[in-house]
N, C-alpha and C positions, 0 to 999 in steps of 0.2 A: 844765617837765619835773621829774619826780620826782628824789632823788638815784638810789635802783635802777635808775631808766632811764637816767641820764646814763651812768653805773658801767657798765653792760651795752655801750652805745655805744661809751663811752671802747675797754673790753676788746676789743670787734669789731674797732673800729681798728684797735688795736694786733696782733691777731690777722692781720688783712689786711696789715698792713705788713711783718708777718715774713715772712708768704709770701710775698710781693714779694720779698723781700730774698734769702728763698733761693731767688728765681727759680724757684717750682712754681706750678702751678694751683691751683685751686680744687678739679676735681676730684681731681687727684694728691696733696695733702692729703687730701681727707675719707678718700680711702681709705687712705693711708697710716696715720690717725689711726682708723682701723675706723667710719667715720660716713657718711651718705648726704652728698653733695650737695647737699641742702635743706638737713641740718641745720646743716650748716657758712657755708653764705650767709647764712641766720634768722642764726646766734652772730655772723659779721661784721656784718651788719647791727643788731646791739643787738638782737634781738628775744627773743634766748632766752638763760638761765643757765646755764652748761654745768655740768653736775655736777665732783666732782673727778677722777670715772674719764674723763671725756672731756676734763678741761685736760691728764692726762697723757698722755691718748693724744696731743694736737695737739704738747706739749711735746715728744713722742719723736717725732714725724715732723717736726717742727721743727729737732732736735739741741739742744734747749737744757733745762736741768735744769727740771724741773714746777713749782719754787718761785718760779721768775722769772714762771712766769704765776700762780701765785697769791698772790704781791705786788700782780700788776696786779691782779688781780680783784678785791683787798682782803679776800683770805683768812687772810694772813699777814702781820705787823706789819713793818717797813722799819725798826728800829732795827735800830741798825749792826750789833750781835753778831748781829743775827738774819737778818740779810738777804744772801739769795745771794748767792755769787761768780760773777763771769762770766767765762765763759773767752774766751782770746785773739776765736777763733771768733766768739761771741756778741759780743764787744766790735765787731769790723771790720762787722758787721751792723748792728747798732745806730747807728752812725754818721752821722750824716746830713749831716755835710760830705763824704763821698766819693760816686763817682759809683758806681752799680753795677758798671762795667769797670774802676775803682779797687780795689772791694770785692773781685773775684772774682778781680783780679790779687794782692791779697796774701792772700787765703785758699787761693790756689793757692803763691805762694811759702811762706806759715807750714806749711804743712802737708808740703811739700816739705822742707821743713827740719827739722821734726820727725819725719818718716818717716824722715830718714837720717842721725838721731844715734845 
C-alpha cells in the first residue's frame, strides 16, 4: 500500500474509535456531522479523504477541537507549540487502559464537578 492509503486508513480508524468511544452510531455521527451514511463508512473504512469542512463537521459531533483530527490526518505539524491541547474530555476517551464503564463513569463525575463550581 501506498503512504495516502495507509494515512486514509490509519484516519478511518481513528475516526471509528472515537465514535466508539463516544458511544454513538455510525448513523448518529454522519448526521450529526451533516454527511450521508455511506460517506462516513467509505472515511472509516480508508476509502475517501475528507475534505477540511467535513473533519470539522465529524470533530463537532465528536466534541473534540477539528485540529486533533487534522494532526491525525497529517494536516497539521505535531510539534509541540503547535499541537493541540486536549481537554480533560478528550483525554478520559482516548484512553485505552480504561474500560468504557470506567470512561463514562469519570466523564460523568468530571463534568459533574465542573458543572457545580
Amino acid at each position: 500500500m501506498d503512504k495516502p492509503t495507509d494515512m486514509a486508513e490509519a484516519f478511518g480508524a481513528f475516526v471509528k474509535a472515537q465514535r466508539r468511544l463516544a458511544n454513538i452510531s455510525q448513523r448518529q455521527l454522519a448526521k450529526a456531522s451533516g454527511m450521508s451514511d455511506s460517506y462516513l463508512s467509505q472515511i472509516e473504512r480508508g476509502q475517501y479523504k475528507p475534505s477540511a469542512e467535513v473533519l470539522r463537521g465529524i470533530a463537532g459531533a465528536l466534541h473534540i477541537p477539528p485540529a486533533v483530527l487534522f494532526v491525525q490526518f497529517g494536516l497539521l505539524d505535531t510539534d509541540d507549540e503547535q499541537a493541540p491541547r486536549v481537554s480533560v474530555e478528550e483525554a478520559i476517551r482516548l484512553d485505552d487502559t480504561l474500560t468504557q464503564d470506567k470512561k463514562d463513569a469519570l466523564l460523568h463525575m468530571y463534568r459533574t464537578l465542573r458543572d457545580s463550581a
